[in-house]
C-alpha positions as YAML, in Angstrom:
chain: A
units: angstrom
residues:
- id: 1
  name: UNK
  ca: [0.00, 0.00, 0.00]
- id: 2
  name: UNK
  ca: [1.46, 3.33, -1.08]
- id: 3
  name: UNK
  ca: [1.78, 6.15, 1.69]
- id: 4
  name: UNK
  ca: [-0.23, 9.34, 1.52]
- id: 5
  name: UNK
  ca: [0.39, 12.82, 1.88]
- id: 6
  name: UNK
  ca: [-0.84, 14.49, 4.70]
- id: 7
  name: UNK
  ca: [-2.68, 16.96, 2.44]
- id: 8
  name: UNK
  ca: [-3.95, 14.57, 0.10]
- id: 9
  name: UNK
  ca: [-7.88, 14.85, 0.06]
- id: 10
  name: UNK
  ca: [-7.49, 11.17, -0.34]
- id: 11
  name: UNK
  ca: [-6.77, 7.85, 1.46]
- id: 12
  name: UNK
  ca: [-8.08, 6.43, 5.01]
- id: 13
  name: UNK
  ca: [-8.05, 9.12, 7.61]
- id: 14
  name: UNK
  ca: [-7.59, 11.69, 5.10]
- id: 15
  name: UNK
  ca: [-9.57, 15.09, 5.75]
- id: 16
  name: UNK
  ca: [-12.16, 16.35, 2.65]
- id: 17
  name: UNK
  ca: [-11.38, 18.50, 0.15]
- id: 18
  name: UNK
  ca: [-12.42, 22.16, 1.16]
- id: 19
  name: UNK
  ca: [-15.36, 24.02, -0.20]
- id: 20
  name: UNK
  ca: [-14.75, 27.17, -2.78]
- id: 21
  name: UNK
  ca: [-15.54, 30.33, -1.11]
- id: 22
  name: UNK
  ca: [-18.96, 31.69, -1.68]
- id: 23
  name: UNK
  ca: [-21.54, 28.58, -0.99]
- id: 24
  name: UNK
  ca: [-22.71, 28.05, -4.80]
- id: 25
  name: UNK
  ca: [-21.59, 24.89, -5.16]
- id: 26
  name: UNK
  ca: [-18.20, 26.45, -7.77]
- id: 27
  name: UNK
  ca: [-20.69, 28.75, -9.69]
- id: 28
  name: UNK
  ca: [-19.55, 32.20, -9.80]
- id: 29
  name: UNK
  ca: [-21.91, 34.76, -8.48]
- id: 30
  name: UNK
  ca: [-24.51, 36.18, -11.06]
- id: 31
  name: UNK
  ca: [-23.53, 39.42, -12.14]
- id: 32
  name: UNK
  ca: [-25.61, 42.72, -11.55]
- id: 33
  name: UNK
  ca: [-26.93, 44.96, -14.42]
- id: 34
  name: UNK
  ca: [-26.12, 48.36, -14.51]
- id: 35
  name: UNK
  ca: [-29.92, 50.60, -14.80]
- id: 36
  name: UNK
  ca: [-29.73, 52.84, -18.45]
- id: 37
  name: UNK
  ca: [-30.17, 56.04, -17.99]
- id: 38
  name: UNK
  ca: [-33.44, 56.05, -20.12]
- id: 39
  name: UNK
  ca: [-35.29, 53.69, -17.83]
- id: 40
  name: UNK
  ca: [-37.63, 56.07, -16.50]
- id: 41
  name: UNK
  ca: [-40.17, 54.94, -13.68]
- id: 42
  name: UNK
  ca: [-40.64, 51.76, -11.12]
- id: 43
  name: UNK
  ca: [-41.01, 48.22, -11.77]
- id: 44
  name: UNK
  ca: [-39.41, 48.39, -15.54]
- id: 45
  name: UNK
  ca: [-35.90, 47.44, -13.99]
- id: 46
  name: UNK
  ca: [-34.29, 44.53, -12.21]
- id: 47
  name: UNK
  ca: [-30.48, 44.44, -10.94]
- id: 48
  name: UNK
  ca: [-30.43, 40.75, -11.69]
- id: 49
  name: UNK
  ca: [-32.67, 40.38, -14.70]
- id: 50
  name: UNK
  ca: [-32.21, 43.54, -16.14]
- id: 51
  name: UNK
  ca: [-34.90, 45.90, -18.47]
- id: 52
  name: UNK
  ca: [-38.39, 44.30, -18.27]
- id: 53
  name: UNK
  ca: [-39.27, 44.40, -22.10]
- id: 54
  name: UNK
  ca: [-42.68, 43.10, -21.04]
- id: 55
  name: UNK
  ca: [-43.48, 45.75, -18.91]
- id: 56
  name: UNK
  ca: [-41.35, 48.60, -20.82]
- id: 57
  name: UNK
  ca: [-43.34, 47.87, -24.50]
- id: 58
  name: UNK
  ca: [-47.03, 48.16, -23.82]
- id: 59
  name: UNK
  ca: [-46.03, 51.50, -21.60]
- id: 60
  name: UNK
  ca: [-43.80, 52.57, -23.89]
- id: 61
  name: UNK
  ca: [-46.49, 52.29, -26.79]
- id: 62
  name: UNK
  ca: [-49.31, 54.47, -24.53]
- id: 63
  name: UNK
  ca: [-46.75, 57.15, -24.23]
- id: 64
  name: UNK
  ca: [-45.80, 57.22, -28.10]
- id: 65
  name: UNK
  ca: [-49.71, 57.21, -28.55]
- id: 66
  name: UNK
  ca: [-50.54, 60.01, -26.53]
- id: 67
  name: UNK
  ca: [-47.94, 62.00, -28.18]
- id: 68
  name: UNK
  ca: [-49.29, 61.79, -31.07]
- id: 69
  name: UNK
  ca: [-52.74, 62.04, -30.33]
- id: 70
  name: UNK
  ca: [-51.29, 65.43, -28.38]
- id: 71
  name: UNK
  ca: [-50.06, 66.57, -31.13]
- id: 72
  name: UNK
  ca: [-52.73, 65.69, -33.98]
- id: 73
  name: UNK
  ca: [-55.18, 67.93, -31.26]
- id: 74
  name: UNK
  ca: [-52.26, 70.66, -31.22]
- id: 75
  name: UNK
  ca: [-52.66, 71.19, -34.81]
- id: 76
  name: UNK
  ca: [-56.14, 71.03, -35.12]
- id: 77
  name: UNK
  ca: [-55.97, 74.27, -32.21]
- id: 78
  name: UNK
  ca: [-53.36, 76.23, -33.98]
- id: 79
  name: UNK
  ca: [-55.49, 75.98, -37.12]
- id: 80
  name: UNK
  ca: [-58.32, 77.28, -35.15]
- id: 81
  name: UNK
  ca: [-56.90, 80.05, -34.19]
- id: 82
  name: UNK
  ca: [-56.84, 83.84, -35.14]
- id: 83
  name: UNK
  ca: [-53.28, 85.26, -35.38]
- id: 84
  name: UNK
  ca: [-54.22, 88.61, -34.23]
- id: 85
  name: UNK
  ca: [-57.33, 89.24, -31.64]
- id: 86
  name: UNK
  ca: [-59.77, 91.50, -34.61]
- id: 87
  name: UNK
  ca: [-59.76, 87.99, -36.55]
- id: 88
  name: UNK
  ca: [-62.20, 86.92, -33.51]
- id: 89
  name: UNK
  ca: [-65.12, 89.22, -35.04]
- id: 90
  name: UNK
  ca: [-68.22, 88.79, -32.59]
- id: 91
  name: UNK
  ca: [-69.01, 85.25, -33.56]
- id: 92
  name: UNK
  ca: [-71.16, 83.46, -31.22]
- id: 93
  name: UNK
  ca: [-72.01, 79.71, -31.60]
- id: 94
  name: UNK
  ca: [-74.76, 78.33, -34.59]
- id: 95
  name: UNK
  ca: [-78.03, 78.35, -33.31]
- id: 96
  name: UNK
  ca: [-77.33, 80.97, -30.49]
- id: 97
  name: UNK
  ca: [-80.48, 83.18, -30.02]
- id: 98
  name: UNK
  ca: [-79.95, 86.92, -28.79]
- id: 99
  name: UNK
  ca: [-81.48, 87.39, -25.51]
- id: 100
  name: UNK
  ca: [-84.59, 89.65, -25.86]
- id: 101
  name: UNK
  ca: [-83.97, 93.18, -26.70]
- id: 102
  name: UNK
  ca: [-80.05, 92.62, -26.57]
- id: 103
  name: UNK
  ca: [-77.67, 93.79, -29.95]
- id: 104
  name: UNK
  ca: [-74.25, 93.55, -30.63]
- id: 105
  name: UNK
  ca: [-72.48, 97.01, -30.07]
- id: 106
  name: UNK
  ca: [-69.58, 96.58, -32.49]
- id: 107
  name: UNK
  ca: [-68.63, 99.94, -31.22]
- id: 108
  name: UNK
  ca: [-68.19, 99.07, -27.57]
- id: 109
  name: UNK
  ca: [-64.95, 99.05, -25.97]
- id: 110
  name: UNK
  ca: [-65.88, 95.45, -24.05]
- id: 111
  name: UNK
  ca: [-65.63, 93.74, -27.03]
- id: 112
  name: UNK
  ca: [-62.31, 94.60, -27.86]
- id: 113
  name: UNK
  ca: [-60.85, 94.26, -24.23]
- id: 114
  name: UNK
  ca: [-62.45, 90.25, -24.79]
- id: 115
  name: UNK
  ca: [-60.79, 90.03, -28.06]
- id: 116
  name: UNK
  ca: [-57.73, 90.82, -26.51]
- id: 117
  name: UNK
  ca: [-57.79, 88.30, -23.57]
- id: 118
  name: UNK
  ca: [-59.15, 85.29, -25.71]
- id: 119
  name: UNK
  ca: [-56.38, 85.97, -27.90]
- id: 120
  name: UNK
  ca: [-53.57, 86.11, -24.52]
- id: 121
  name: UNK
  ca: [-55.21, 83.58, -23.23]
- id: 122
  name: UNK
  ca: [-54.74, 81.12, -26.91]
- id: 123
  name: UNK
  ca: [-58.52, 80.81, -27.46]
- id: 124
  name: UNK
  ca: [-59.67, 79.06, -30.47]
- id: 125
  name: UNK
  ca: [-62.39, 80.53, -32.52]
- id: 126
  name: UNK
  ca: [-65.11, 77.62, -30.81]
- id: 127
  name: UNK
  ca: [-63.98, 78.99, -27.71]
- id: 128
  name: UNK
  ca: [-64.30, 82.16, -28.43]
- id: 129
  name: UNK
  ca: [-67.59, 81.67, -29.90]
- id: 130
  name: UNK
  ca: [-68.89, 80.10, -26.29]
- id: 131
  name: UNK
  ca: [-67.23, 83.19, -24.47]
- id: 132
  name: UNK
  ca: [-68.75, 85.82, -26.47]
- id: 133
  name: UNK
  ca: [-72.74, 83.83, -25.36]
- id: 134
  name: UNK
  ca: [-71.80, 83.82, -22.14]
- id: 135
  name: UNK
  ca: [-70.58, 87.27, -22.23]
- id: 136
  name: UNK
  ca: [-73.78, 88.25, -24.27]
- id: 137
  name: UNK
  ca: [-75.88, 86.01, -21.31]
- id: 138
  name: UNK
  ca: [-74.16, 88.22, -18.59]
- id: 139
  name: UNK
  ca: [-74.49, 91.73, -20.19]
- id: 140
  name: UNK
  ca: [-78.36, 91.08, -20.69]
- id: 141
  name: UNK
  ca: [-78.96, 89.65, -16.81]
- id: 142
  name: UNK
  ca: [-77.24, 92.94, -16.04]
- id: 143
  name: UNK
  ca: [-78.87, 95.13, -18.02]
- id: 144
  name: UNK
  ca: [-81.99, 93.58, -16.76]
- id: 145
  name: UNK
  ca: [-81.47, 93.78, -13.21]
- id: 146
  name: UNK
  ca: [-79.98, 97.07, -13.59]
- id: 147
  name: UNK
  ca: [-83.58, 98.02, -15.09]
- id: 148
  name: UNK
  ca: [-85.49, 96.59, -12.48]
- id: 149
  name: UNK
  ca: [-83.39, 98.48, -10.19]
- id: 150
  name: UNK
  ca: [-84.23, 101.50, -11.61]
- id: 151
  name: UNK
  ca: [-87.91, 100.74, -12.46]
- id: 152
  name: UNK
  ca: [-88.58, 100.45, -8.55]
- id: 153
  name: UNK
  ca: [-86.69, 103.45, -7.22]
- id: 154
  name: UNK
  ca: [-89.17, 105.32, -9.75]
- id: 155
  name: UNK
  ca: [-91.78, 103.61, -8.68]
- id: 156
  name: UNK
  ca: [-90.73, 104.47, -4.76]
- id: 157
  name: UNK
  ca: [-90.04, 107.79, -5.93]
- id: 158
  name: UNK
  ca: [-93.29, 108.73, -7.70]
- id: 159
  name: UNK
  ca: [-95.18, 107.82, -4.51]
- id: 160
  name: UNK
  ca: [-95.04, 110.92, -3.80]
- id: 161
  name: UNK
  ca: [-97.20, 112.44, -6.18]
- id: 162
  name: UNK
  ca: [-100.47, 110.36, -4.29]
- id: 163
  name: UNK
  ca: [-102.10, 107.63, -5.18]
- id: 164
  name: UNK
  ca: [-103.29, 109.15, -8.51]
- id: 165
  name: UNK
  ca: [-99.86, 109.67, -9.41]
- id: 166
  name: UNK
  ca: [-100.09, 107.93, -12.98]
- id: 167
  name: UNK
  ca: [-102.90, 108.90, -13.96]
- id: 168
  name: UNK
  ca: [-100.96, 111.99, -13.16]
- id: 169
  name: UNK
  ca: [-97.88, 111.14, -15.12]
- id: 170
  name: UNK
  ca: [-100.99, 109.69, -18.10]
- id: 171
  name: UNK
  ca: [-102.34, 113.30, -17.89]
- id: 172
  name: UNK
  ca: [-99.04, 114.94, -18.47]
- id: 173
  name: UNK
  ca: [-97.93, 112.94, -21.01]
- id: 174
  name: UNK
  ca: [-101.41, 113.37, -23.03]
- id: 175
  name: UNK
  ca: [-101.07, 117.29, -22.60]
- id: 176
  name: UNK
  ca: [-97.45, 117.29, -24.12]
- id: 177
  name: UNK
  ca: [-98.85, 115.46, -27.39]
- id: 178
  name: UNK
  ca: [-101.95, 117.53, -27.68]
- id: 179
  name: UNK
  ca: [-99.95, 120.52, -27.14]
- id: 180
  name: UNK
  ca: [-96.74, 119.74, -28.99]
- id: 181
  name: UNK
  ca: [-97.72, 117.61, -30.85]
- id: 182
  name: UNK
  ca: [-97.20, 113.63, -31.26]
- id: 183
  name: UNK
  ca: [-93.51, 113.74, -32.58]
- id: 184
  name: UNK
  ca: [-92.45, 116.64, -30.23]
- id: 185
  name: UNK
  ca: [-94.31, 115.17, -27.04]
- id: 186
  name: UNK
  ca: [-92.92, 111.61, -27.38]
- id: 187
  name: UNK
  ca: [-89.80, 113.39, -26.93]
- id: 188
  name: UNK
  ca: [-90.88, 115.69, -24.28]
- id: 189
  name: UNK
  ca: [-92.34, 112.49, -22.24]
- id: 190
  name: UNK
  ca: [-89.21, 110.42, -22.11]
- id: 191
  name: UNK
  ca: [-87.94, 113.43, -19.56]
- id: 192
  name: UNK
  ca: [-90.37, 112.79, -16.70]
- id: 193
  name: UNK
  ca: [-87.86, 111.50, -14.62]
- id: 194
  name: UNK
  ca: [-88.80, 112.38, -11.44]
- id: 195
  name: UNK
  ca: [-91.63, 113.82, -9.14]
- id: 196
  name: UNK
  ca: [-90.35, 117.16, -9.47]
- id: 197
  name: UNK
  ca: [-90.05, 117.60, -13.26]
- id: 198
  name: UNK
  ca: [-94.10, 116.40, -13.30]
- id: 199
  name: UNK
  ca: [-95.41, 118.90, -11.16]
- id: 200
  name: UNK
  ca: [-93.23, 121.24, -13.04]
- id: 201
  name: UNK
  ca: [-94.73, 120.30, -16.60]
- id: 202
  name: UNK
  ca: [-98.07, 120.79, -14.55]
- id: 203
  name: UNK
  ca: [-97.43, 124.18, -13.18]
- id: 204
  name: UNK
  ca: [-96.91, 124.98, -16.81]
- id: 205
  name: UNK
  ca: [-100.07, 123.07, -18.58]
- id: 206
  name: UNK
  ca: [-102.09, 124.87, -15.84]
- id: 207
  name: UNK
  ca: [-100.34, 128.48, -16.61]
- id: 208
  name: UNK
  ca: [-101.33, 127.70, -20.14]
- id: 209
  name: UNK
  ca: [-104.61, 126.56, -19.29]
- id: 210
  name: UNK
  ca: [-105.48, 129.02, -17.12]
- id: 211
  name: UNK
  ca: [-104.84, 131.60, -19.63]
- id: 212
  name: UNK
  ca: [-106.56, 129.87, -22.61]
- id: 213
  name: UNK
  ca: [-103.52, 129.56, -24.86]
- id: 214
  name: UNK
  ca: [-104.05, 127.48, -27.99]
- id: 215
  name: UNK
  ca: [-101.55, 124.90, -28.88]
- id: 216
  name: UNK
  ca: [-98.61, 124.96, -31.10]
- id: 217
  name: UNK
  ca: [-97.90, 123.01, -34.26]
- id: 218
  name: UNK
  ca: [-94.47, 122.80, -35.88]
- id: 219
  name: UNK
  ca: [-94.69, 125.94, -37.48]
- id: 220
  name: UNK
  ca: [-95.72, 127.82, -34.27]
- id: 221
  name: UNK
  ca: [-99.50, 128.74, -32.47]
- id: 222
  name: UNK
  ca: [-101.83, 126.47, -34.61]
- id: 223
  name: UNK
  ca: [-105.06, 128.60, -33.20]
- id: 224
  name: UNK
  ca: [-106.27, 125.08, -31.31]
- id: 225
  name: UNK
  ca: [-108.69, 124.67, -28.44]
- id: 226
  name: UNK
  ca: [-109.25, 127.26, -26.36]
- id: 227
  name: UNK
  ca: [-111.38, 125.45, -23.29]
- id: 228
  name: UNK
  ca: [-108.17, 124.33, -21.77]
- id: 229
  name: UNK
  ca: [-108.90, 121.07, -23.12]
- id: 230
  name: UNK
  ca: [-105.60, 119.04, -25.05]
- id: 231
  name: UNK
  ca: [-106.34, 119.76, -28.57]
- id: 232
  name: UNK
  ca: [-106.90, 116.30, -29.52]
- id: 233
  name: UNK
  ca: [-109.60, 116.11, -26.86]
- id: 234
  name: UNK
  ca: [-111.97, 114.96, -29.99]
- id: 235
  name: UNK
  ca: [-109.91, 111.80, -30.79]
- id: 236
  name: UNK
  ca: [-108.86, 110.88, -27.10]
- id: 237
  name: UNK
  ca: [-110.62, 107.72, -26.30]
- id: 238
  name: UNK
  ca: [-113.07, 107.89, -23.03]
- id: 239
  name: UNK
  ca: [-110.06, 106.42, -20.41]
- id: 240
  name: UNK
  ca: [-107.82, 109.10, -21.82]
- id: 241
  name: UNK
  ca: [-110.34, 111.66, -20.92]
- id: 242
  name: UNK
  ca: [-111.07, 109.96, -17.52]
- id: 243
  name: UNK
  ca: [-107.47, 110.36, -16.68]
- id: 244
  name: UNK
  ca: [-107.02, 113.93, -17.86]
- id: 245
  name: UNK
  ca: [-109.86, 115.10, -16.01]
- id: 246
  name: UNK
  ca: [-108.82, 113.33, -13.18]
- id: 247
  name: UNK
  ca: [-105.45, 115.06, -13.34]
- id: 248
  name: UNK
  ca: [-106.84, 118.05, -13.55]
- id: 249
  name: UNK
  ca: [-109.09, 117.80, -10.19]
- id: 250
  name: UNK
  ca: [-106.12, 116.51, -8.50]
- id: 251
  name: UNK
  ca: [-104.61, 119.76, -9.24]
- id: 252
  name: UNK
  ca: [-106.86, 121.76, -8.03]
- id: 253
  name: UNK
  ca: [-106.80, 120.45, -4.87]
- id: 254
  name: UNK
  ca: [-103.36, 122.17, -4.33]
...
C-alpha cells in the first residue's frame, strides 16, 4: 500500500477536500446589471434580470400614442386660431339666439378688451364663440337687473305724487302730445324722470290753461282749443279723458 500525503484529500483518515468560497456549489456569483439612464419609472428594472421588455413595450407604446394624439389635437388648435385678436369678429355659436332686446355694439370698448384676452389667453375661434354667449348672457342679466333696479326706485319715488300719481304722469304725457304735438311730445315724455319735473310740466299746462292759450304746431301757435282742453280732446278715447280730467281735479286740490 502506497503512503499518503498528509494533504492529500485522499486515502483512510484523510480530511475532505475544502469548499470554494462563496456557498454556490463552484458557480460564480450572477452578475448585476447596470440601470440605463433612459429607464424612467418603477417596476421596468431589475439588478439581476435587467430591463423588463414586457413591462417597458405596452407603456412605452401608450406614451408614443398620446404624443401623437397630443399633437394631432395641437394642430387642429393652432389651425383654429386667429393670429391677431380683430380675426375673432363677434361670432357666437350656430343656433345661439340673442337674448330679448339685446344687440351687438360693435362699437363698444368690451368687445375689444375680450378680443384681446381670448387671444392672450390662446382661445380658439369655438372657444371664443362660447365666451362671447356667455358674455352676451351676462351683459343682458345685467342690463336687466340694472332696469329693475331703476324701475322700482321710480316707482318708490313717484309715490309721492299720491295715489293718482299715474294717472298723473298719463295726464301729463297726453297734454305734451296735444300741445306739442305727437312727434315733439314723445320726446318731451321720455324726460319725466322724477316727481319734481311732473309737477313742473303741470305748473306749466295749468299756466297755459289758465290763460286759454291754444296749442302749437311745428310751425308755431296752430289757433287750437281754447277750453283748456288738449287739442286732440276729440280723438282721445273715453279712459284718456277719464285720466285727464282726473289730473286736472287733483290739481286743483293744491
Amino acid at each position: 500500500m502506497s503512503p499518503t500525503s498528509p494533504n492529500s484529500g485522499g486515502g483512510e483518515g484523510g480530511a475532505p477536500p475544502a469548499a470554494p468560497a462563496g456557498g454556490n456549489g463552484g458557480a460564480p456569483p450572477a452578475a448585476k446589471h447596470e440601470k440605463p439612464a433612459w429607464i424612467f419609472g418603477e417596476g421596468f428594472f431589475d439588478e439581476t434580470k435587467g430591463v423588463d421588455l414586457d413591462k417597458l413595450g405596452p407603456a412605452a407604446k401608450e406614451l408614443f400614442d398620446f404624443k401623437s394624439t397630443y399633437e394631432t389635437e395641437q394642430a387642429a388648435r393652432k389651425a383654429d386660431t386667429p393670429e391677431k385678436p380683430d380675426d375673432y369678429g363677434y361670432a357666437t355659436p350656430e343656433g345661439y339666439k340673442l337674448p330679448e332686446g339685446m344687440q351687438i355694439d360693435e362699437k363698444s370698448p368690451l368687445w375689444g378688451t375680450l378680443r384681446e384676452v381670448a387671444h392672450k389667453r390662446g382661445l380658439t375661434n369655438s372657444e371664443f364663440k362660447e365666451t362671447s354667449a356667455a358674455f352676451l348672457d351676462a351683459m343682458a342679466a345685467d342690463q336687466k337687473q340694472s332696469m329693475e333696479r331703476f324701475e322700482a326706485g321710480k316707482a318708490e319715488l313717484f309715490k309721492q305724487l299720491g295715489d293718482a300719481g299715474s294717472q298723473r304722469v298719463e295726464a301729463v304725457k297726453t297734454w305734451m302730445s296735444g300741445f306739442f304735438g305727437e312727434k315733439v311730445g314723445a320726446q318731451m315724455q321720455s324726460t319725466l324722470f322724477t316727481p319734481d319735473i311732473v309737477q313742473a310740466f303741470e305748473k306749466i299746462q295749468k299756466t297755459f290753461t289758465d290763460q286759454g292759450v291754444a296749442g302749437f304746431s311745428q310751425q308755431g301757435r296752430d289757433g287750437g282749443r281754447t277750453d283748456g282742453k288738449p287739442d286732440n280732446w276729440d280723438s282721445m278715447s273715453p279712459v284718456d279723458k277719464l285720466v285727464w280730467q282726473r289730473a286736472q281735479a287733483a290739481q286743483g286740490k293744491k
